[in-house]
The first five atom37 places (N, CA, C, CB, O) and aatype in JSON, in Angstrom:
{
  "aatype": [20, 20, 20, 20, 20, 20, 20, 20, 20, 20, 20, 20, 20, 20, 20, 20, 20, 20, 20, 20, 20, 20, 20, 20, 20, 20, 20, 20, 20, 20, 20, 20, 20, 20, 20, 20, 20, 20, 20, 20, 20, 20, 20, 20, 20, 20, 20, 20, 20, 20, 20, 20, 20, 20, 20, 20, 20, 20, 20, 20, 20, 20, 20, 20, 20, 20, 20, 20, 20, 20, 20, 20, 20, 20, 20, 20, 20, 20, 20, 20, 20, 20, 20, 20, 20],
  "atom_mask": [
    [1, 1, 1, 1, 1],
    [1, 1, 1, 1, 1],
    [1, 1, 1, 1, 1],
    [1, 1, 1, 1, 1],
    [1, 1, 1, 1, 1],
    [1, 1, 1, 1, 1],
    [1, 1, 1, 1, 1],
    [1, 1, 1, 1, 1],
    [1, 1, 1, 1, 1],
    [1, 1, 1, 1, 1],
    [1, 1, 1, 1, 1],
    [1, 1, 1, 1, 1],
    [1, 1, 1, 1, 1],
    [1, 1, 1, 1, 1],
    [1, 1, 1, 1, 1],
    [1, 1, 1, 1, 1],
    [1, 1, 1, 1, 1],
    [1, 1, 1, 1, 1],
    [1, 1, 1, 1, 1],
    [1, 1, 1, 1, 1],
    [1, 1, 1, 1, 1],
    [1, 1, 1, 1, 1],
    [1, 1, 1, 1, 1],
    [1, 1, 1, 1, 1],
    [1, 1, 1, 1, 1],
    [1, 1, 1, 1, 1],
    [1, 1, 1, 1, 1],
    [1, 1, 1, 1, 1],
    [1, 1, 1, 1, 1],
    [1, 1, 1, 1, 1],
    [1, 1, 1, 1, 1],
    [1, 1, 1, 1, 1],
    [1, 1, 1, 1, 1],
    [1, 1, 1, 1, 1],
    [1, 1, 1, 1, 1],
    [1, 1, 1, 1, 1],
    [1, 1, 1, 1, 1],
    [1, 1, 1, 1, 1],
    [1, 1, 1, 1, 1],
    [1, 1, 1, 1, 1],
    [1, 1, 1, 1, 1],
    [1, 1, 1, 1, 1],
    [1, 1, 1, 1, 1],
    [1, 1, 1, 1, 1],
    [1, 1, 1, 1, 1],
    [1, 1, 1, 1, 1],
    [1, 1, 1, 1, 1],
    [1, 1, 1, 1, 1],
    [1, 1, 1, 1, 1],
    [1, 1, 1, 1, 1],
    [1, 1, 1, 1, 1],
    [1, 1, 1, 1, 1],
    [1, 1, 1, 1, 1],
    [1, 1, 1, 1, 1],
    [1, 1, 1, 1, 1],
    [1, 1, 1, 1, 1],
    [1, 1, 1, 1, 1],
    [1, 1, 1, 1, 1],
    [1, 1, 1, 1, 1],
    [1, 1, 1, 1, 1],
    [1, 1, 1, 1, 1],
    [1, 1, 1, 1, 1],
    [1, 1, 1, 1, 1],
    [1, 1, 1, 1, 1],
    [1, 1, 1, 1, 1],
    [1, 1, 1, 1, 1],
    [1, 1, 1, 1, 1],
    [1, 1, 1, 1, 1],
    [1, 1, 1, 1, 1],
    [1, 1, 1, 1, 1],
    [1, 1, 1, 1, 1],
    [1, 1, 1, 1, 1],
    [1, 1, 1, 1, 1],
    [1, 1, 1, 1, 1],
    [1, 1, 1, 1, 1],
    [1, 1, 1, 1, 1],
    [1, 1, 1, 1, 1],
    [1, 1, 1, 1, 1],
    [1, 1, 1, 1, 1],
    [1, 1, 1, 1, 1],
    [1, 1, 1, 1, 1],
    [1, 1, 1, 1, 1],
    [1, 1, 1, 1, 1],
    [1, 1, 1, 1, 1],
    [1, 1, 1, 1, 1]
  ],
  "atom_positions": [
    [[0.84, -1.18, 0.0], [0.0, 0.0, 0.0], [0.89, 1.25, 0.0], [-0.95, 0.0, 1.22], [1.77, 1.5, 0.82]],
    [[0.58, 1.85, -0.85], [1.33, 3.57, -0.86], [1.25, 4.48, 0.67], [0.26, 4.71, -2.18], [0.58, 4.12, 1.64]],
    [[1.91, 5.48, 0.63], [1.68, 6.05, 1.69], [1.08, 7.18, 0.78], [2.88, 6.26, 2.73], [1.16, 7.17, -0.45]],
    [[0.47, 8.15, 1.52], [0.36, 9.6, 1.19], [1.25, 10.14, 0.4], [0.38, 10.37, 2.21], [0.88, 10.23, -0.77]],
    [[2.04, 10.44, 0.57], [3.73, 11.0, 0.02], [3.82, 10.5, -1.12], [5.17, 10.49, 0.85], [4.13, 11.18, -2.1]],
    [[3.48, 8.72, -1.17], [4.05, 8.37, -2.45], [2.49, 8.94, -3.51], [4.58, 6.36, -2.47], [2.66, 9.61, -4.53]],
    [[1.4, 8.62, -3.15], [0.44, 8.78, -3.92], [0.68, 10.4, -4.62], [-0.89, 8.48, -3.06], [0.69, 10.6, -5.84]],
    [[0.82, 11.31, -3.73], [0.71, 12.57, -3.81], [1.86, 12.94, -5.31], [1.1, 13.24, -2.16], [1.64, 13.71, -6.24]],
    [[2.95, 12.16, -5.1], [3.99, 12.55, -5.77], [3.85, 11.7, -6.7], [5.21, 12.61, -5.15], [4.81, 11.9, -7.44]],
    [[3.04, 10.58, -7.28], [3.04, 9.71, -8.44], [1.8, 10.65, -8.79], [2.91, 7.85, -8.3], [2.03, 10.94, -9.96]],
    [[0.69, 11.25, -8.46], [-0.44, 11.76, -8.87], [-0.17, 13.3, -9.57], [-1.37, 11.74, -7.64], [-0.79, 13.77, -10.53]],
    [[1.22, 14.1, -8.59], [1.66, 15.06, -9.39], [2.52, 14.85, -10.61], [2.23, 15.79, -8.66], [2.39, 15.74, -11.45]],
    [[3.57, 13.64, -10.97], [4.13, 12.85, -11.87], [2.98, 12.98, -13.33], [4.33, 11.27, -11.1], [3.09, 13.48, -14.45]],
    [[2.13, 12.39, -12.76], [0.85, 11.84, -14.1], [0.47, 13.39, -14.19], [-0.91, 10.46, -13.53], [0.9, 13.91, -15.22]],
    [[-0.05, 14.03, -13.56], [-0.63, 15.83, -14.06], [0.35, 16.55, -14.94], [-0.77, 17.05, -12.6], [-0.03, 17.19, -15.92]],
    [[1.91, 16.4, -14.51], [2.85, 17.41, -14.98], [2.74, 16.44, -16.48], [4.6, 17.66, -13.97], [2.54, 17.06, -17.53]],
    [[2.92, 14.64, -16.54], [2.86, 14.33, -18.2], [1.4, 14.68, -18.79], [3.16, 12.58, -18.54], [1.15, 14.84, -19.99]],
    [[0.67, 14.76, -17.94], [-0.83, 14.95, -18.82], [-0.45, 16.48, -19.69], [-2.58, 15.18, -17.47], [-0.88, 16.73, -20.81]],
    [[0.34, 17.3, -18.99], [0.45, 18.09, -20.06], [1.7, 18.31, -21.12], [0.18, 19.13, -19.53], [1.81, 19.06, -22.08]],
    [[2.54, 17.37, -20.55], [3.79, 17.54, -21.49], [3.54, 16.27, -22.4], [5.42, 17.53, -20.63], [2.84, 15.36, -21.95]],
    [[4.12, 16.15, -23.75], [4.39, 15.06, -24.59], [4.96, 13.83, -24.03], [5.2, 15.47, -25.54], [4.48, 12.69, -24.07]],
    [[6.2, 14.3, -23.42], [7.09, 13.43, -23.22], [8.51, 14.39, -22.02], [7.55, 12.88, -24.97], [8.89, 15.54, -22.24]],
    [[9.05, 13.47, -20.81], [9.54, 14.43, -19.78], [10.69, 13.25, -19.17], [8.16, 15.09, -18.54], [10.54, 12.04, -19.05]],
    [[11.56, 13.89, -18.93], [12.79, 13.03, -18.75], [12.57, 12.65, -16.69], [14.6, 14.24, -19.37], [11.62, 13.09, -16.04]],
    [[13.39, 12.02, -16.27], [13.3, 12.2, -14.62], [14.09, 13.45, -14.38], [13.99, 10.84, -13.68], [13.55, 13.76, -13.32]],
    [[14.62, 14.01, -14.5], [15.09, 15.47, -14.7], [14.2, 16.53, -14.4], [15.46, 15.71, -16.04], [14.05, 17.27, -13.43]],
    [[13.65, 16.39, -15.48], [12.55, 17.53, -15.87], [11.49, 17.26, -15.11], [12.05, 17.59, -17.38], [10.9, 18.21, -14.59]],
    [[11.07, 16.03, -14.92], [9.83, 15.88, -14.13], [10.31, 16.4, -12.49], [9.24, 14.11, -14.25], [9.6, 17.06, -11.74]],
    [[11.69, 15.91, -12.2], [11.99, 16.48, -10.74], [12.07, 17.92, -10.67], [13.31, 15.96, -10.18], [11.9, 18.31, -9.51]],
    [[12.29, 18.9, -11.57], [12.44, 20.17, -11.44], [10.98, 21.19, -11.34], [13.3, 20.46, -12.59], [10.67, 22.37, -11.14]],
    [[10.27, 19.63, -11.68], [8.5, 20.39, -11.99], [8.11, 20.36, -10.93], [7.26, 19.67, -12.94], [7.64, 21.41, -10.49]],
    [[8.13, 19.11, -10.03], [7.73, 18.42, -8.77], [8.5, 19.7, -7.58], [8.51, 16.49, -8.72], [7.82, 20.29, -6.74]],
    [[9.58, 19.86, -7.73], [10.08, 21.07, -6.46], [9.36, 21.77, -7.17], [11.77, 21.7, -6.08], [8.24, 21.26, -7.28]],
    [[9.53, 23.1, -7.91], [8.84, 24.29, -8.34], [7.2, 24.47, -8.59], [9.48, 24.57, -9.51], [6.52, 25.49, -8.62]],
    [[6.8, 22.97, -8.79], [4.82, 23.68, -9.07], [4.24, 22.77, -8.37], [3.86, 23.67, -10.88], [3.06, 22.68, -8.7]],
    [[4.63, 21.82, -7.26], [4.0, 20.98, -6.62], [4.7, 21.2, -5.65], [3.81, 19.78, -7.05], [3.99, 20.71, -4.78]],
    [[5.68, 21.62, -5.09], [6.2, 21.76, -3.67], [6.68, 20.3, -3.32], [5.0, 22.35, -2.58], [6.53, 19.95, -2.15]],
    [[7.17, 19.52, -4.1], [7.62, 17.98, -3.69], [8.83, 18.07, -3.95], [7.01, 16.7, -4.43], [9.16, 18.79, -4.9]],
    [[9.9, 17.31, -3.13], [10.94, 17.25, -2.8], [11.25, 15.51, -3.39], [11.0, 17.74, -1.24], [10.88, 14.74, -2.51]],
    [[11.74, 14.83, -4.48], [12.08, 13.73, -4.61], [13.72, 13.03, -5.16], [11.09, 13.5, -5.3], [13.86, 13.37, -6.34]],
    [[14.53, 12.47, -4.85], [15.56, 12.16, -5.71], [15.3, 11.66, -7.08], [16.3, 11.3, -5.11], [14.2, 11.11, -7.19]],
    [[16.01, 11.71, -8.14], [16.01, 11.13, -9.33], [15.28, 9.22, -9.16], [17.79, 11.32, -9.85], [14.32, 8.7, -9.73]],
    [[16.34, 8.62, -8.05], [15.91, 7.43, -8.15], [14.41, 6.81, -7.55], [16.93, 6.86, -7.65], [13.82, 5.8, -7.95]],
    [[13.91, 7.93, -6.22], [12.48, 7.49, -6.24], [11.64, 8.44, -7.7], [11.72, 7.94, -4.45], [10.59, 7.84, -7.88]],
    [[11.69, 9.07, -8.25], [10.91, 9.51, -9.41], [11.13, 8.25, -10.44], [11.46, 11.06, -10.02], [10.2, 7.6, -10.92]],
    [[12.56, 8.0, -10.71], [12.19, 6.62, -11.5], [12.02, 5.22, -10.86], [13.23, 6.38, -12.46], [12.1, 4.26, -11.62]],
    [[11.9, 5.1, -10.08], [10.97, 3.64, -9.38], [9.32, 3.82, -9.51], [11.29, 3.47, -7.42], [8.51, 2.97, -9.89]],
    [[8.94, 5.85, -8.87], [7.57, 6.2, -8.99], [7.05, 5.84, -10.66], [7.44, 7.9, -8.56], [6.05, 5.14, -10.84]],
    [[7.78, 6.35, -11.69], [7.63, 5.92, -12.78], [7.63, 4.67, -13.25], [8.23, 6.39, -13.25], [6.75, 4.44, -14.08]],
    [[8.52, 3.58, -12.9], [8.06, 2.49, -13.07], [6.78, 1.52, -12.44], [8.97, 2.11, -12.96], [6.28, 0.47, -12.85]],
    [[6.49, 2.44, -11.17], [4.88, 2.11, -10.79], [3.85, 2.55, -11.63], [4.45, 2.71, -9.5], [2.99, 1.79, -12.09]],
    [[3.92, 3.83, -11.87], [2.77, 4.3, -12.92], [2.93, 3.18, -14.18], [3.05, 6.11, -13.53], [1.78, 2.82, -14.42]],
    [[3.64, 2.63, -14.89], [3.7, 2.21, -16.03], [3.62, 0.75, -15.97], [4.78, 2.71, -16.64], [3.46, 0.11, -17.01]],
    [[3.73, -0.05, -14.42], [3.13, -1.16, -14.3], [1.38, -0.76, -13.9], [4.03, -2.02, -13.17], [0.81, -1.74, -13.4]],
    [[0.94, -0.15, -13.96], [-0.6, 0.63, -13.54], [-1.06, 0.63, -15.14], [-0.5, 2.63, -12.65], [-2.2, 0.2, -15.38]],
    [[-0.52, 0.92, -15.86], [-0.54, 1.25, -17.55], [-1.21, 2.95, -17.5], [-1.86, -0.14, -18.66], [-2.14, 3.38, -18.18]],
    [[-0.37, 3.71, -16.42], [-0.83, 4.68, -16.74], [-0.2, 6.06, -17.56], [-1.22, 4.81, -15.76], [-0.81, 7.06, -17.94]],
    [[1.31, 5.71, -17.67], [2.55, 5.99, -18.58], [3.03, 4.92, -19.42], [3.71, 6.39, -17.79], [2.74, 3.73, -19.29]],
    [[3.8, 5.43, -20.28], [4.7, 4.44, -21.26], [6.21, 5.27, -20.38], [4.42, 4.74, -23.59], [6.15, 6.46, -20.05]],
    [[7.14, 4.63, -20.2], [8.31, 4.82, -20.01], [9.42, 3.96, -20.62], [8.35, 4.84, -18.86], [9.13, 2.78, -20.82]],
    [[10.59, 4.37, -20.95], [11.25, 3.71, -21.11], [12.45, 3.72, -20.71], [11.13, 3.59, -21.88], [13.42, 3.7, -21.47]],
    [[12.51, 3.75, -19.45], [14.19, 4.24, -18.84], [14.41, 5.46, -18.9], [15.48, 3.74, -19.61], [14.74, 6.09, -17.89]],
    [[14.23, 6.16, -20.33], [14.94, 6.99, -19.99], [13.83, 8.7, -19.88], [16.22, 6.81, -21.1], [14.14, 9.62, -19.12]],
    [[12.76, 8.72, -20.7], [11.67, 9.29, -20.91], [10.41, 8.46, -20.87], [11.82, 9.88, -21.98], [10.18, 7.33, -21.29]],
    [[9.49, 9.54, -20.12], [8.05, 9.24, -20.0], [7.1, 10.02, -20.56], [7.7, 9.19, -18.79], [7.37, 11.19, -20.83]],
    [[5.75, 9.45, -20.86], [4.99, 9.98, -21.78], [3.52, 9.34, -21.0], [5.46, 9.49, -23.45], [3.46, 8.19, -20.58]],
    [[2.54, 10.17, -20.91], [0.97, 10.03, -20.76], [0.23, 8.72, -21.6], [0.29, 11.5, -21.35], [0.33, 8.65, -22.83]],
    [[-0.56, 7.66, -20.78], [-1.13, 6.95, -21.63], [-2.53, 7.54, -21.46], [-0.92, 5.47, -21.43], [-2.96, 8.42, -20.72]],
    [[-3.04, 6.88, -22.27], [-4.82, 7.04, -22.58], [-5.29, 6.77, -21.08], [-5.66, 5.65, -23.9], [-5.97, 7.62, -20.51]],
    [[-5.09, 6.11, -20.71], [-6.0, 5.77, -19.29], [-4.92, 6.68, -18.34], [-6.15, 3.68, -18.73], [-5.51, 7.39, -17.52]],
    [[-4.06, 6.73, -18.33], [-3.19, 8.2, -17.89], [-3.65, 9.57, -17.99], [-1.99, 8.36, -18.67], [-3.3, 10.55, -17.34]],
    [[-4.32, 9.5, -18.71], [-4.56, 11.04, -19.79], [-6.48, 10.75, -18.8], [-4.35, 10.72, -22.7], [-6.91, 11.82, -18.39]],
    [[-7.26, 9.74, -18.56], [-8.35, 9.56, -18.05], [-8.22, 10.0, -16.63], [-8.75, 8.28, -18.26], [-8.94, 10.79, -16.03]],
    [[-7.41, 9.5, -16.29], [-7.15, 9.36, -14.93], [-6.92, 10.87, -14.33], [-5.87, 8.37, -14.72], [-7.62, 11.43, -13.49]],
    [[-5.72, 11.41, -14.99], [-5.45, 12.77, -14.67], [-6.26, 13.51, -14.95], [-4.49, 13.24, -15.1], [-6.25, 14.5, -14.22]],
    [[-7.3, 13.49, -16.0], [-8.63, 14.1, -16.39], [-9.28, 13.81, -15.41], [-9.33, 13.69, -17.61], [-10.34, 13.39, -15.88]],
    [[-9.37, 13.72, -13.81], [-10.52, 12.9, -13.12], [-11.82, 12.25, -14.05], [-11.18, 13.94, -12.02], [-12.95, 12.14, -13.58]],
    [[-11.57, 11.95, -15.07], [-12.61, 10.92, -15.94], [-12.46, 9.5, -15.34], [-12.2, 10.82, -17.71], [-13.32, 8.68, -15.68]],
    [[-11.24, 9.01, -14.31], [-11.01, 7.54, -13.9], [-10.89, 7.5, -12.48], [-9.74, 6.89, -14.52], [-11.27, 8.56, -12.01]],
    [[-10.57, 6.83, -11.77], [-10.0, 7.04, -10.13], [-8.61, 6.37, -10.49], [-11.03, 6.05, -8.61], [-8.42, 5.57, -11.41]],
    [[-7.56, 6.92, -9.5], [-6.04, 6.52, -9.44], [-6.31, 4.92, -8.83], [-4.94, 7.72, -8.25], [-7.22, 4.48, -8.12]],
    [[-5.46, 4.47, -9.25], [-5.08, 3.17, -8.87], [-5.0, 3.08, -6.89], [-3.43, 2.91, -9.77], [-4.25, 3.92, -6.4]],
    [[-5.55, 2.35, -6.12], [-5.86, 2.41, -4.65], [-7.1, 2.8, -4.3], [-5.04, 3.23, -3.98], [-7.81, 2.23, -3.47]],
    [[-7.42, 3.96, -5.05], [-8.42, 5.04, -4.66], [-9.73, 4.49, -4.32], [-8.63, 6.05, -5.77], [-10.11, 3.91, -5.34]],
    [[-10.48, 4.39, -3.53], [-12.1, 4.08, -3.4], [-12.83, 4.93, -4.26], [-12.71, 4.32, -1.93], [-14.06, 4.85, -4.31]]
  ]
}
């Protein structure tokens, strides 16, 4: 089970790709301090990323991530996040 922290910071992850194409762990960490107030290392953003993309809610591939359709639902509140009641 996730904690708070992690949900909060995989849920800001999926918002910042819902609007970008495609976002490196870099870029996604520089989004996460500056427009979400989250504090993460490179290596939990890419573990968080490899959770979203066992969820099928990103495509990743090591090295860049990108919004899937049910990603793109989800962050649309059109779906509930993965845990969520």
């Amino acid at each position: 089970m996730s904690t708070e922290r992690e949900t909060a910071r995989r849920k800001a992850l999926l918002a910042t790709l819902f609007f970008w194409a495609m976002a490196t762990p870099l870029k996604l960490r520089e989004e996460l301090e500056s427009v979400h107030g989250l504090v993460a290392s490179i290596d939990l953003i890419r573990a968080d990323l490899d959770w979203l993309a066992e969820m099928g809610l990103i495509r990743w591939n090591g090295e860049a991530a990108q919004c899937s359709e049910r990603g793109r639902d989800i962050a649309a509140l059109r779906a509930k996040f993965p845990g969520e009641a």
